[in-house]
Structure formats: structure tokens, C-alpha cells
FILOVO-718579 format. One line per 10 residues: their letters; for each residue x, y, z of N, C-alpha, C. Coordinates in steps of 0.1 Angstrom, whole numbers, plus 5000, padded with zeros to 4 digits. Example, Ala and Ser with C-alpha at 12.3 -4.5 7.8 and 13.67 -1.06 7.14 Angstrom:
// FILOVO-718579
as = 5132 4943 5078 5123 4955 5078 5132 4967 5078 | 5128 4978 5071 5137 4989 5071 5129 5000 5079
// end
This chain:
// FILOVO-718579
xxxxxxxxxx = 4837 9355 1188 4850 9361 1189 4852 9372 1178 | 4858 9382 1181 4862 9394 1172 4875 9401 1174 | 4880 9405 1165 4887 9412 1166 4891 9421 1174 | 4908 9423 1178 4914 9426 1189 4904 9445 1186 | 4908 9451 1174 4905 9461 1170 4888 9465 1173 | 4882 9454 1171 4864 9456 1173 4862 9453 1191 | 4868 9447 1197 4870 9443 1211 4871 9460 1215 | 4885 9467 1211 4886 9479 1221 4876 9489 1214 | 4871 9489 1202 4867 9500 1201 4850 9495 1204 | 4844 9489 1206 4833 9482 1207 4825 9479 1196
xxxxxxxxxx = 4810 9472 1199 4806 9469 1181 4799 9481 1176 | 4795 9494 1184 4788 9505 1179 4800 9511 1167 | 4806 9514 1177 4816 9526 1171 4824 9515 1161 | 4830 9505 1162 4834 9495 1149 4823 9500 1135 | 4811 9498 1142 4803 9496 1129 4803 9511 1118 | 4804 9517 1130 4805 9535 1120 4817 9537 1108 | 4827 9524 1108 4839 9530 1100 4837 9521 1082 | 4842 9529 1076 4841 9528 1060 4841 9510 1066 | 4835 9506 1053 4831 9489 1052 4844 9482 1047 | 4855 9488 1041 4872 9487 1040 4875 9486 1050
xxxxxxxxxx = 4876 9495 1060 4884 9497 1068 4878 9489 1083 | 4865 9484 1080 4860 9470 1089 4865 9459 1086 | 4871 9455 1073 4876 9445 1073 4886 9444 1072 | 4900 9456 1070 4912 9456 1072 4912 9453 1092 | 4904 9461 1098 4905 9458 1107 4902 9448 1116 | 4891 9440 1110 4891 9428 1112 4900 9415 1114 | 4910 9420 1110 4918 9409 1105 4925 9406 1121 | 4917 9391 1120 4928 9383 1132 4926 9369 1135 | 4922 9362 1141 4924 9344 1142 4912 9345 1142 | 4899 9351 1143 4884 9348 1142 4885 9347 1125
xxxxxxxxxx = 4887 9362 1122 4885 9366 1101 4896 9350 1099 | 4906 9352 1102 4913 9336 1095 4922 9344 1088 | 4922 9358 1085 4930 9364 1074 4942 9377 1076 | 4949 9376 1070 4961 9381 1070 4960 9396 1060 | 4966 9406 1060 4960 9417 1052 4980 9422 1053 | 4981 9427 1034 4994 9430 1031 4989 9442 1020 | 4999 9456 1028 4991 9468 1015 5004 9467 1015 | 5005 9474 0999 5013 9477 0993 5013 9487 0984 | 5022 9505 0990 5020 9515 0980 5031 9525 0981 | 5024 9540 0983 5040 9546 0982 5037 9556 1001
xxxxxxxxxx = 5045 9563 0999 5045 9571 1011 5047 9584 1005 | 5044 9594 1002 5043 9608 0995 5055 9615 1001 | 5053 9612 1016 5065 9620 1024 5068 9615 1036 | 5079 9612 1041 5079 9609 1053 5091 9620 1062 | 5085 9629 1073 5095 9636 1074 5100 9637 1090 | 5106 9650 1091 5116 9648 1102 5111 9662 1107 | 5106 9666 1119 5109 9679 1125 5120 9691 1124 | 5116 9708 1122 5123 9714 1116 5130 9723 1121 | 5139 9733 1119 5141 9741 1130 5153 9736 1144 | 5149 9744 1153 5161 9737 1163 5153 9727 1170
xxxxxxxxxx = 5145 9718 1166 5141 9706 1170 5147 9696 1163 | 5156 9697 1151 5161 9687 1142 5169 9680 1150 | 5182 9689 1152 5191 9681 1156 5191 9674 1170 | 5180 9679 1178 5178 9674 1191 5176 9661 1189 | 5161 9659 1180 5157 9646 1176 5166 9634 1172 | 5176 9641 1163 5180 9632 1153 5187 9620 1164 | 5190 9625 1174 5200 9610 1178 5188 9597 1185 | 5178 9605 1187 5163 9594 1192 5164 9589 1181 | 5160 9595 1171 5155 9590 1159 5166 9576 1154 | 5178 9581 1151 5191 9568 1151 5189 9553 1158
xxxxxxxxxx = 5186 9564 1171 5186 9546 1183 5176 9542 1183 | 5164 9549 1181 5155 9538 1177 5153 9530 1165 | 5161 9535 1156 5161 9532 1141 5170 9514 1144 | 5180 9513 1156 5185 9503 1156 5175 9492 1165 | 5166 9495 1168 5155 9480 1171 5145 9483 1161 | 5142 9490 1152 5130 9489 1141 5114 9496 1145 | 5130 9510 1156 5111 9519 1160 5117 9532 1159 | 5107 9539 1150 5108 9555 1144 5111 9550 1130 | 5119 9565 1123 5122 9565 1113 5136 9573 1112 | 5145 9571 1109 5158 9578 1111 5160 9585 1100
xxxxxxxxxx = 5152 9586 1087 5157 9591 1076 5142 9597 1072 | 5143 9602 1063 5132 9608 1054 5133 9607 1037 | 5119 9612 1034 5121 9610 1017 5105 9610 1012 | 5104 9613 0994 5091 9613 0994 5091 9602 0983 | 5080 9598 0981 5074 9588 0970 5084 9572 0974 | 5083 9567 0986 5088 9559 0991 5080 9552 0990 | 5080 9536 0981 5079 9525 0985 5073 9520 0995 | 5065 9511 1003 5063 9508 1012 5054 9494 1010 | 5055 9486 1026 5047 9477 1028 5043 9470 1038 | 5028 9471 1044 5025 9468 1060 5019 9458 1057
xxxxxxxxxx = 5028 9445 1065 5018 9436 1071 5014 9434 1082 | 5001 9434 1081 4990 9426 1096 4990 9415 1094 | 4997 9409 1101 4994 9394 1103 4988 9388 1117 | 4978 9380 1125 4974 9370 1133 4984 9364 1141 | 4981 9361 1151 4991 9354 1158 4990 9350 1168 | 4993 9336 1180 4993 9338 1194 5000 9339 1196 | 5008 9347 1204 5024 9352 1213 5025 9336 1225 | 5034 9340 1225 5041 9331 1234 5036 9329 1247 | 5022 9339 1248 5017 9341 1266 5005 9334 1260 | 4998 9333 1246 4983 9329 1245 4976 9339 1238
xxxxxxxxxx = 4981 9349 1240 4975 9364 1234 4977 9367 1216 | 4959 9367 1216 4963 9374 1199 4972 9386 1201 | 4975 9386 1186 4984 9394 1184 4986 9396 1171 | 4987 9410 1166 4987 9416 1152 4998 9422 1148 | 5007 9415 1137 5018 9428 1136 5015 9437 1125 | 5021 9451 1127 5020 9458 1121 5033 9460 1117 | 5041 9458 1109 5054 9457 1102 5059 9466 1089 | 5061 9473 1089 5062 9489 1077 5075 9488 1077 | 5079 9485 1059 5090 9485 1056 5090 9496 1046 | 5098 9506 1045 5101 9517 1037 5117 9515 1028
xxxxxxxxxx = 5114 9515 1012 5123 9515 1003 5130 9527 1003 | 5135 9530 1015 5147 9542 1012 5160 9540 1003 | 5161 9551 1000 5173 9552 0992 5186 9545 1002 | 5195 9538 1001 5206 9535 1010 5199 9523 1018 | 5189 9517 1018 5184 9502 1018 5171 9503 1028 | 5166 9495 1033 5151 9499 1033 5151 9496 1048 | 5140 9500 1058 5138 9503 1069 5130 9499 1076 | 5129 9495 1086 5112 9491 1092 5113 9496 1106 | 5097 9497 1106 5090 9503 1115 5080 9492 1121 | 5086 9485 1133 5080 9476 1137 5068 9476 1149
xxxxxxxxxx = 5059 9469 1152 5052 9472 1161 5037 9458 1164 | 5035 9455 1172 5030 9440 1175 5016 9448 1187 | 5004 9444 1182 4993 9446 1188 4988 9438 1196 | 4985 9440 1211 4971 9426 1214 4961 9436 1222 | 4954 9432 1227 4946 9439 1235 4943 9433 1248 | 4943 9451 1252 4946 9445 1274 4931 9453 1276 | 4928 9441 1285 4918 9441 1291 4917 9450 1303 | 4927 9450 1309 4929 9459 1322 4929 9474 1315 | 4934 9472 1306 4936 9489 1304 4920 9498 1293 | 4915 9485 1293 4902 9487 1280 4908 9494 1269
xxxxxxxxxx = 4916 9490 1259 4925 9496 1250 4936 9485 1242 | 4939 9488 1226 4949 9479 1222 4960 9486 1225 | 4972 9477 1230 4986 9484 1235 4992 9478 1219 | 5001 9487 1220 5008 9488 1209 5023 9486 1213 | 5029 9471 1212 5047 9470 1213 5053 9473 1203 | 5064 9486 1204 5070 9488 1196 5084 9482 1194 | 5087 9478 1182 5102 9477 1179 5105 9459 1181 | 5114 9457 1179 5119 9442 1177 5119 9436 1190 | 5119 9443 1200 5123 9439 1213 5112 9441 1224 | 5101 9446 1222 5089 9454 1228 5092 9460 1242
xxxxxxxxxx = 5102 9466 1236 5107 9475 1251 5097 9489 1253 | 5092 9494 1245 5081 9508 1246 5066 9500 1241 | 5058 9501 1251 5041 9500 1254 5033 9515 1253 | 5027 9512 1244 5017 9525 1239 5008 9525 1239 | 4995 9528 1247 4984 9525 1249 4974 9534 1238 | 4963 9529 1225 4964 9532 1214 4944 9532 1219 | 4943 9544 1216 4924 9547 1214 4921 9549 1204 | 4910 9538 1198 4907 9541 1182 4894 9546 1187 | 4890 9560 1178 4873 9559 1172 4872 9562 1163 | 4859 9560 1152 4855 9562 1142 4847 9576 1142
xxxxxxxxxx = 4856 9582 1128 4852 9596 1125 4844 9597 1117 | 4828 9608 1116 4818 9611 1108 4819 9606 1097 | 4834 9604 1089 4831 9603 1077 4838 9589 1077 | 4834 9579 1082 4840 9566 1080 4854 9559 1086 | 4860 9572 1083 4876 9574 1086 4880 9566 1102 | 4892 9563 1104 4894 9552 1116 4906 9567 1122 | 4906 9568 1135 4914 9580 1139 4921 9575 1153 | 4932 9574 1155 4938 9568 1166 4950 9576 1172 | 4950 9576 1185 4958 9585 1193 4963 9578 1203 | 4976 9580 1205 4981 9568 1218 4979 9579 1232
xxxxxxxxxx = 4980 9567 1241 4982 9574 1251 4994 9571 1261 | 4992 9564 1274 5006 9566 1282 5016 9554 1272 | 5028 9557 1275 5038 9550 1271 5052 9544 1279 | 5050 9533 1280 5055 9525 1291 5073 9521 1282 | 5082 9524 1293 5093 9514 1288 5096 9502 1298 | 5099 9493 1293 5099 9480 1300 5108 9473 1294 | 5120 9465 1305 5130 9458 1304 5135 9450 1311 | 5131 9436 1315 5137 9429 1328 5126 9435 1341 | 5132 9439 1350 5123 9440 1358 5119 9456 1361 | 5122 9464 1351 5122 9480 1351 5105 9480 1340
xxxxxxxxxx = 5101 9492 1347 5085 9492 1342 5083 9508 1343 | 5090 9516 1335 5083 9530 1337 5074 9536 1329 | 5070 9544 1334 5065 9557 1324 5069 9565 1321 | 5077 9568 1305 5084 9576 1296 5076 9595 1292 | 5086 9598 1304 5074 9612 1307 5073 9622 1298 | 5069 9631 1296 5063 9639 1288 5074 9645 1280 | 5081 9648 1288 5094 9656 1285 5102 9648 1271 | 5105 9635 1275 5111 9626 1264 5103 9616 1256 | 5093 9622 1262 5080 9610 1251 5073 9619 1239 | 5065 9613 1232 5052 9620 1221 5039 9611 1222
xxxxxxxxxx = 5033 9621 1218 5021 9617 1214 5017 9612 1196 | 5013 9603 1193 5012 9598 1179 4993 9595 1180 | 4993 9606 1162 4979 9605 1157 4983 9599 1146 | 4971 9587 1144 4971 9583 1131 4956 9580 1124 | 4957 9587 1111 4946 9590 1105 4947 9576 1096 | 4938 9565 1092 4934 9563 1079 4920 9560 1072 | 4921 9563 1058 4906 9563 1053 4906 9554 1042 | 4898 9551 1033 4898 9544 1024 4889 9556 1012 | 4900 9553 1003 4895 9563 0990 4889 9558 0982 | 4876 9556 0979 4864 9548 0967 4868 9549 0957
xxxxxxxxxx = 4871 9566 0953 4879 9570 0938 4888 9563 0933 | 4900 9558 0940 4909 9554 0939 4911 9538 0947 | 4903 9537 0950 4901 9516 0956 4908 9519 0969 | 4917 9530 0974 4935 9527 0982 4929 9532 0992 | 4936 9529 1005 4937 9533 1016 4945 9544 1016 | 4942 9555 1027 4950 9567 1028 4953 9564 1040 | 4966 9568 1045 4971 9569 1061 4985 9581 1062 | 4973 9586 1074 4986 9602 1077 4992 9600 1095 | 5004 9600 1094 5006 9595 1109 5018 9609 1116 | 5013 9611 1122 5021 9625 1129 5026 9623 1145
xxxxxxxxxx = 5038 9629 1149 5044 9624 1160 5050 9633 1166 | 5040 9637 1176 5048 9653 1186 5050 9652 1198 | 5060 9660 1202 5062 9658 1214 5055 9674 1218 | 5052 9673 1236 5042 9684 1240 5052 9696 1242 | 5063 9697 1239 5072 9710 1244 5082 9711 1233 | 5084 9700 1225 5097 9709 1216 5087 9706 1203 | 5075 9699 1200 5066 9703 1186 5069 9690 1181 | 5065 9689 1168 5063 9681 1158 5078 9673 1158 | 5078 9658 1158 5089 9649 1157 5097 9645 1145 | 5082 9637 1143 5079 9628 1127 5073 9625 1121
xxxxxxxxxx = 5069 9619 1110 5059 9613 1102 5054 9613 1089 | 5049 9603 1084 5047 9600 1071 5030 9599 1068 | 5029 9607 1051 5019 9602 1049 5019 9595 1035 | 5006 9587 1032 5008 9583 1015 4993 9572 1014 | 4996 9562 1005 4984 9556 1003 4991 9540 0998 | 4980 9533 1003 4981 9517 0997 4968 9511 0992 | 4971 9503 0987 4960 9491 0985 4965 9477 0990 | 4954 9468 0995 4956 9461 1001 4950 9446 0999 | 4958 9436 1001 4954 9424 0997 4954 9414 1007 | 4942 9404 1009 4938 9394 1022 4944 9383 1014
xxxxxxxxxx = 4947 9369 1024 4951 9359 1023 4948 9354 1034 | 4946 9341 1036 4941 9329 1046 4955 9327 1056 | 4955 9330 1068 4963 9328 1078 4970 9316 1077 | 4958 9304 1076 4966 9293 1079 4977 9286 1068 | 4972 9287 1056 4980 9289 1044 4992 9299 1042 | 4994 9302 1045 5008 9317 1048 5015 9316 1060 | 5006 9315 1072 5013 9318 1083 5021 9326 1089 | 5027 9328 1093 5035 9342 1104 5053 9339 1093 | 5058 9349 1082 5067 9346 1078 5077 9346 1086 | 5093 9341 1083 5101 9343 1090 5106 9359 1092
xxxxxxxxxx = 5110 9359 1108 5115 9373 1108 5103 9384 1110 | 5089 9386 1109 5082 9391 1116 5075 9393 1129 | 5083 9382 1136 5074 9384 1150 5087 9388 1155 | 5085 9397 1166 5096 9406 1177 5106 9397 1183 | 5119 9397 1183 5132 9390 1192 5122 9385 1204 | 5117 9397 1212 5114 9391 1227 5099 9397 1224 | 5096 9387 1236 5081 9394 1240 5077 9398 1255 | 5068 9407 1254 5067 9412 1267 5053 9408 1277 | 5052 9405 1288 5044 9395 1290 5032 9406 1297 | 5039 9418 1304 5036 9431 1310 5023 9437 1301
x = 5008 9433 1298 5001 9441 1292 4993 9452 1300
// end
């Protein structure tokens, strides 16, 4: 058994990435282990120009289930945990949970991983409620580096199941590497939409620390309100 992350990306292409960033990625009910970075965020920003204010009311409403980022700022605090889990259907499950120390109180950017089989790919639920599905292609770049790009993105609610079209959706790249010089993980994550440009996004660096799943466990308040059964 392996990892949700070594599952979609296979064991060739797993094996090509920095030996950090195999075992950050590793992490799920096979590893046993839980992974918590903790660093700053350099910048996290907002699209510029007459794309600002279009954005900014997305940016709000999603900011009220714990998806996007409604504000900006640099040298921000931060903290992602991946923690293990089986959801309520049986399915591993990884959260990725990013809390940002904004000025005016702190923020999260929530998001819960498993991997679908039908789609050969980890889907990515975003937000407290997993109402937006993001189908997420990882491969490993020449230089170790892990590089991931979503693809279609699903909203789902009750018995409504669409595809969130081009027009009102983005596309999200996310870069990270591990810096030897400096022990830390680097991650650059950028968020465009295909007709009005650049959305959002943050970059910066952490370092990261493992702990034993069963000893810790899933804290209170990290796993999503609802779950969605739809992979």
C-alpha cells in the first residue's frame, strides 16, 4: 500500500522527486505519519488592474467556507497540515489545511485529498463543505521539484453536479521544492483564470516536522463540515 500521492503519480515518476519531498509526500495510513510545516509566506497576493475588483467579491465568498484567500500581505506566518484519515465513505484522505497569520486574525485555506480511481488522478475538495472538486496532475520536474496543475473542476451540492466553466473558473499551478541550503521546503502557488489573467497567490517557504498518526490523530476541527461521496 502507498500513498494516495505515489498511487496517482506512479512509482517511476514518485521516485524522480527530491528524497524530502518523497516523504512529505508520502505521508498517509501506510507511512503511519502526519507532516506539519511551519514558516512564512513572502507574499501572498491578489490580481491587478481591472481584474481586482471583479475578483474581489469571489475572493470574499469563498473566504466564508475556507477556500481562496480574501486578503493579501507579505512575510505572513503560516501553517499546513497533512494529516491521514478515512472519510466517512472508507477513503484515505489527506488534509491539506493552510492557516495564514494575517493582520485582522488568521485565515484558512482548506482542502481534503483522496484519490479517484476513475479519474486516474488525486481530486482535491476544497473548503469546509467540499462543494468545488479539482482534479490535480502531479509530475516530477528534472530537478527534483514536485509541479502540479489541476484540471476540470466540479461544483457539487445535493443533487447538482456541474462543471464550473472556463469563464468563472481558474486554473492552479503549484510549484514545490526542497532547499538543501536552507533544510525548508519552497512552495509557489499561482491562480489564473483563462480570460481575465492572474487571480491569486502565494509564495514562501517552510520546514517541516513528522509525527505518528496514531498518537495525534485527526485534531479537532480539521476535517470538512460535510463530505462528498461524488469522486
Amino acid at each position: 500500500m502507498s500513498s494516495i500521492f505515489r498511487t496517482a503519480m506512479g512509482k517511476a515518476a514518485f521516485g524522480r522527486l527530491h528524497p524530502e519531498l518523497r516523504r512529505r509526500f508520502s505521508v498517509g495510513l501506510a507511512s503511519g505519519e502526519l507532516c506539519v510545516g511551519r514558516g512564512v509566506m513572502e507574499r501572498i497576493w491578489h490580481g491587478r488592474g481591472p481584474v481586482r475588483p471583479l475578483i474581489r467579491p469571489f475572493l470574499a465568498l469563498g473566504g466564508t467556507r475556507n477556500i481562496l484567500l480574501p486578503r493579501t500581505g507579505r512575510d505572513v506566518p503560516f501553517t499546513i497540515e497533512n494529516v491521514p484519515y478515512l472519510d466517512s465513505y472508507g477513503r484515505e484522505t489527506v488534509t491539506f489545511v493552510r492557516t495564514f497569520a494575517l493582520p485582522g486574525g488568521p485565515r484558512r485555506f482548506d482542502a481534503t485529498m483522496v484519490h479517484s480511481p476513475e479519474r486516474g488522478c488525486v481530486l482535491d475538495y476544497l473548503g469546509t463543505h467540499q462543494h468545488l472538486a479539482s482534479e490535480l496532475r502531479m509530475s516530477a520536474e528534472p530537478d527534483g521539484s514536485l509541479l502540479i496543475r489541476s484540471g476540470e473542476h466540479r461544483f457539487r451540492e445535493g443533487p447538482v453536479d456541474l462543471r464550473v466553466p472556463g469563464l468563472v473558473g481558474a486554473d492552479a499551478e503549484v510549484r514545490e521544492s526542497f532547499d538543501e541550503d536552507t533544510g525548508r521546503f519552497r512552495i509557489r502557488v499561482r491562480v489564473v483564470n483563462r480570460f481575465v489573467g492572474p487571480l491569486f497567490g502565494y509564495e514562501g517557504s517552510f520546514a517541516a516536522e513528522y509525527a505518528p498518526v496514531r498518537e495525534h490523530g485527526v485534531r479537532a476541527g480539521l476535517r470538512p463540515v460535510r463530505e462528498e461521496v461524488r469522486a
